[in-house]
C-alpha angles and dihedrals in degrees: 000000000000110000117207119207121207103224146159085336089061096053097060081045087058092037096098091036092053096038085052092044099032104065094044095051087044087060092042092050087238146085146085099309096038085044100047117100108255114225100038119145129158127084125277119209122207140154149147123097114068095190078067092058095097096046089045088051093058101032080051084056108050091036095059094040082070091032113046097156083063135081125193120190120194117186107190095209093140144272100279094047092049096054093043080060104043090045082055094054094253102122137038095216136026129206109208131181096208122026122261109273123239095258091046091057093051088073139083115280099184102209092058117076104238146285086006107106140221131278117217118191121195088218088150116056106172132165111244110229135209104224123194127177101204118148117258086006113104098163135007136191113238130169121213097266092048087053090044088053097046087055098038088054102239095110097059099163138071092217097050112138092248095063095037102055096061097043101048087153105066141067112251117189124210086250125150115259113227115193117208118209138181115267091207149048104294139184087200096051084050088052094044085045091045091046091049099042094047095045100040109017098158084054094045122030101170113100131236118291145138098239117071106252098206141062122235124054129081121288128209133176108244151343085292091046096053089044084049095054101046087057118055084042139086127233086003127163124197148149122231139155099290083238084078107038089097118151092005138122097256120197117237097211125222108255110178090313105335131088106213136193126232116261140152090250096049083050097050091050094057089049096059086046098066133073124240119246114279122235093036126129122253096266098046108098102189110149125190107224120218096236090180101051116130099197110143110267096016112138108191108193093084128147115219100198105198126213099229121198145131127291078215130008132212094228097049083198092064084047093056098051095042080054099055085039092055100044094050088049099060092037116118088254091043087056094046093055100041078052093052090042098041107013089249122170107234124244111267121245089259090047088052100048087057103041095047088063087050091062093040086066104059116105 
């Protein structure tokens, strides 16, 4: 697998995160660079979700800033990729868009010694956007069962009545709809397919999973590949992690009755809304988000990206630096500048309790 590793290039990217992060831990006595073990060297390989790339590049950053016998290299070849590999022992460290399932976790993973787990940490908590790329419309209204009929291809029009009547304001032309999909195994594309399936079942049968279930449709590798996409498109429709939407029309989606635009605070309340997976070890994370809540401000088509490693690692050397990683990822400066790079919405004081024993753990 090529491994790319985010260098001198990503730090320039993180400059204005970390000037704006740094001073402010400094003052406060925390943070990723006052947290983070002094001494390390060695390389730490990692890879998997690629709506985590922009965050990696800056916690690598950082990390490495404080860190610089260290190196750190993050591939974003997907969720399910980065899981295969780190299942494979490939990899120290996985991204994943969805946790690991019961009957994954009763594997092997090798770089685990055995019979001790994994431990999975929601340190990325985004918003997940519809993107659309249609001449004079910047932003539209949609409900769940308007959204399951675009990307099942039964609503083929910009100007179908279901778009149109909850959107009276604006100018929709009779151009084609072109729905933009993921090529590949994708923890964003489970999250958009569980969102769908649990909001408009009766839209959408199919239930959640990574890789697309129907034909039709445009495929992309990637986050970069459906923004892509969209882009360079007309009359295009896509998902993709809220940090890339950029110059694109965005969907405010119906909750109860209230159509309401994507946002890191609307993520992270549904977030604290919803119940952990039963049956899981300390240390696994996994939490089973309510897609069909109507509180007020909820926006329920939210990606949870989990941090994935070994309650205790073969190579204790490889444990220690995923340890100090880890813990300088769900800090409160790790999360600020995740939130300045990506537009994350930063772990609660309860997730982070939880998940800072997690990390403790890990040996």
């Amino acid at each position: 697998m090529n491994f790319k590793r985010f260098g001198a290039p990503v730090a320039l990217v993180a400059a204005a995160a970390l000037a704006l992060t740094g001073c402010a831990a400094n003052e406060a006595g925390g943070g990723a660079t006052d947290e983070a073990a002094t001494g390390l060297s060695g390389t730490l390989v990692g890879g998997g979700a690629s709506s985590q790339q922009a965050a990696q590049e800056a916690w690598v950053a950082s990390f490495q800033t404080a860190n610089p016998d260290v190196t750190i290299e993050y591939d974003p070849a997907g969720s399910g990729a980065g899981r295969d590999t780190f299942i494979a022992g490939g990899s120290n460290f996985a991204g994943s868009d969805r946790a690991f399932k019961d009957e994954e976790i009763a594997g092997d993973f090798a770089s685990c010694v055995a019979d001790t787990g994994i431990i999975e940490i929601p340190a990325y908590i985004s918003p997940i956007a519809i993107i659309f790329n249609l001449e004079g419309v910047d932003s539209l209204n949609l409900d769940a069962a308007t959204v399951a009929g675009i990307f099942s291809g039964k609503i083929t029009t910009w100007n179908d009545p279901a778009i149109a009547s909850a959107n009276p304001d604006a100018t929709l032309p009779a151009t084609p709809i072109t729905p933009v999909h993921r090529a590949d195994d994708s923890g964003t594309t489970e999250n958009f397919t569980d969102y769908l399936h649990a909001a408009a079942p009766e839209a959408w049968v199919d239930e959640a999973d990574g890789v697309w279930p129907l034909e039709g449709g445009e495929a992309a590798q990637g986050t970069s590949g459906v923004v892509d996409t969209v882009t360079g498109g007309t009359g295009t429709i896509g998902y993709a992690d809220a940090s890339r939407a950029g110059d694109l029309g965005t969907v405010s989606i119906k909750v109860g009755d209230e159509y309401v635009e994507y946002s890191a605070e609307a993520a992270a309340a549904i977030v604290d809304a919803s119940p952990f997976a039963e049956g899981r070890t300390d240390g696994d994370l996994a939490i089973e988000l309510d897609r069909t809540s109507s509180e007020a401000g909820v926006y329920p088509i939210v990606l949870v990206s989990y941090l994935i490693g070994c309650s205790e690692y073969q190579d204790t050397e490889a444990g220690a630096l995923v340890k100090a990683y880890f813990s300088s990822i769900i800090s409160e400066d790790g999360q600020a500048i995740s939130a300045e790079a990506a537009g994350t919405a930063p772990i609660s004081s309860d997730l982070f309790d939880k998940a800072s024993a997690a990390v403790e753990s890990i040996k």
